[in-house]
Structure formats: structure tokens, C-alpha cells
N, C-alpha and C positions, 0 to 999 in steps of 0.2 A: 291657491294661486289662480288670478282669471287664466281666461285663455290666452288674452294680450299679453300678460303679464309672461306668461309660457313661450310665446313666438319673440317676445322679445329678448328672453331669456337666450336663445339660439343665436342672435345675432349680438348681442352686449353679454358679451358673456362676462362674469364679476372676477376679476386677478383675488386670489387669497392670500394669506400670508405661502402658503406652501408652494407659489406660483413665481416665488422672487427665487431668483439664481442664488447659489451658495457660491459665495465671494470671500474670499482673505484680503483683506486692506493694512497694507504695512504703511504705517504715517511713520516717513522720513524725517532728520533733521537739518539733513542738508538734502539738493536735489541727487542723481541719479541716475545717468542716460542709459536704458537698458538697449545696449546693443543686438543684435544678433548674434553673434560670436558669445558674448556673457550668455545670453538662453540657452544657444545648445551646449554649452560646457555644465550649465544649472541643471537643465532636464537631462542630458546623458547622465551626468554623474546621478540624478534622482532618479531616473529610471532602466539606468544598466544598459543600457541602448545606447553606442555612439551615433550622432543626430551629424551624420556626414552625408548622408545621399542614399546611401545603402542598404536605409529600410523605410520601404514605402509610407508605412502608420507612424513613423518619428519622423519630426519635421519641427520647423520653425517655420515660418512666413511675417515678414514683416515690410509694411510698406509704411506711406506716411495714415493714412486711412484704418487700419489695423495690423494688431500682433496677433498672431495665433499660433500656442504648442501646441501639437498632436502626437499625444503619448498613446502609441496603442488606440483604442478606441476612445478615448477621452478625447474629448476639445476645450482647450484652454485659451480662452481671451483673456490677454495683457494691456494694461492699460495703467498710462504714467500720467500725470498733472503735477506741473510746477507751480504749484498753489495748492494751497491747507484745505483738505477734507472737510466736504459738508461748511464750508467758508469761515468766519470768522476763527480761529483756535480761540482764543480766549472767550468767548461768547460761550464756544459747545463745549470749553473746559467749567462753565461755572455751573453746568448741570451736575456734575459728581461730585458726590459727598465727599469721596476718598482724597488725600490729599496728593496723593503721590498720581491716583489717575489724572486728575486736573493736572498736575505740571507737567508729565508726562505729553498728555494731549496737544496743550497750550505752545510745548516746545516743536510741536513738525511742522514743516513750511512745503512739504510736498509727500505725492503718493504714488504707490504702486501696489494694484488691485489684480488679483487673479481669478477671476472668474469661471465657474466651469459651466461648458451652453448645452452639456448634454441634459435632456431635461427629465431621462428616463432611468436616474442613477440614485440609489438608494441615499439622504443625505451622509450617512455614518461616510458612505466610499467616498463620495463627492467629497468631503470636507479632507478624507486619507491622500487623494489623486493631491487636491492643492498645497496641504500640507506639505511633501514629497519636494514638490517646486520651489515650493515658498521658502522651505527650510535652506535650500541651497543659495540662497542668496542673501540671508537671514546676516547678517552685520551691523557694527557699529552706529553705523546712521539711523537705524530703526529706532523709534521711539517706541514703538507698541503695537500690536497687531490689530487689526477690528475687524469683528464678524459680523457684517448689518446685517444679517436674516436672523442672528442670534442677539445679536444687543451686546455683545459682549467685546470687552476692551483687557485686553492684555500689554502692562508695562512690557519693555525690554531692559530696563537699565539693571534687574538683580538675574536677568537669562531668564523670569516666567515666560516670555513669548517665546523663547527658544523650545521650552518643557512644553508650553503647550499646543506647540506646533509637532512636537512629537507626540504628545497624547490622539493626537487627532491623524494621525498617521497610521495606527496601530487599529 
């Protein structure tokens, strides 16, 4: 590497794949308004922590701008869209092979993404902390889970997304 190449390396510094946030993306079939009140009933029940005022590191915050849970040391941004993930559904349903993934996918009309912005968290934990949340909201409406750092899509209609929102918990 020249030396330009070096200096400029300091100031553009290149994002990798292991530089993308670990996100749970639940694709809805109907929309979803995640209240206030729904989170902290989801995170206290997921983290045994009543989220009433009473302990400083459990929290919700929610304005129109952002959501953010704070379980303990984790920070978790929420974020909803009444509109289909990655745009078209049936477009990014005709990428899978599988049949049941494509209907699956092709059926959500909205989302709800849990992202974790701590960026100095092992992924195994990172992905255990979202799980934890995600599971408790985990319902009817879900069509399937999606982990973009992983590529990977999980149905809900036979409960896989349920199991594998537990595997990733553990």
C-alpha cells in the first residue's frame, strides 16, 4: 500500500461486513403501532426488570424521531415502517427457491426491526439481548423473522420464527 493510499485509509475508513449492526426484522402482515406501554410490558416481561421509573438502566424512550429500550447495558433501537421491507414483497419474494419462504415474504405489508447500537457486543449476545425482546412480541401478525447481517429468513406460520428466536437466545 502507497503511502497515499495509507493516509487515506485513516480518513475513509472501509465498513465490512462485521461493521453492520445485528438487527431482528419481524415482516408483519398487518401493521402494528408499538406503543410505549406494549415495550415496557415486552422488555420487563424479557428482562425481569419492571421498566416503571425505578431503575435507572431499564427504560423505554420513545418520541416521534426515535425508540430506544435500555435493558441493562444494551441499547436497543426500534423501529416500525408501514410499508414492505426492502420494497417490492413480491419482487424480493421471487429471489427464493423455497416455496413456502417466497409466500411467506410476499404476504408482509409492514415491519418492525430491533436493532442493537452497542457495537462492542460479542454477535452470539447481541443476537441473545434481541431475541429476549423480539420473542415477547412475537404474534400472529408475523410472517417471518429476517436477520440482514445473516441473510437469513425465518417463516412464522409452523412457530420456526418462534424456535428460532429461542435458539438465539440461549
Amino acid at each position: 500500500m502507497s503511502f497515499r493510499e495509507q493516509v487515506r485509509s485513516l480518513f475513509h475508513r472501509k465498513k465490512d461486513e462485521d461493521d453492520t449492526a445485528c438487527s431482528i426484522v419481524m415482516l408483519l402482515r398487518s401493521p402494528f403501532a408499538m406503543s410505549r406501554e406494549i415495550l415496557e410490558a415486552a422488555a420487563s416481561k424479557a428482562f425481569s426488570v419492571p421498566y416503571d421509573g425505578s431503575h435507572d438502566m431499564y427504560f423505554v424512550m420513545r418520541d416521534p424521531a426515535l425508540t430506544v429500550v435500555k435493558a441493562g447495558g444494551s441499547v436497543i433501537k426500534v423501529l416500525e415502517a408501514a410499508q414492505p421491507y426492502l420494497g417490492d414483497p413480491s419482487e424480493v419474494a421471487k429471489g427464493f427457491t423455497n416455496k413456502r419462504l417466497s409466500s411467506a415474504w410476499a404476504e408482509h405489508c409492514s415491519w418492525i426491526a430491533f436493532d442493537l447500537l452497542n457495537d462492542d457486543v460479542p454477535k452470539r449476545q447481541a443476537y441473545a439481548v434481541l431475541a429476549t425482546l423480539a420473542a415477547q412480541v412475537l404474534d400472529i401478525r408475523c410472517a417471518g423473522i429476517y436477520l440482514p447481517k445473516e441473510n437469513q429468513f425465518t417463516i412464522q406460520s409452523d412457530g420456526a420464527a418462534g424456535e428460532h428466536l429461542r435458539r438465539l437466545m440461549k
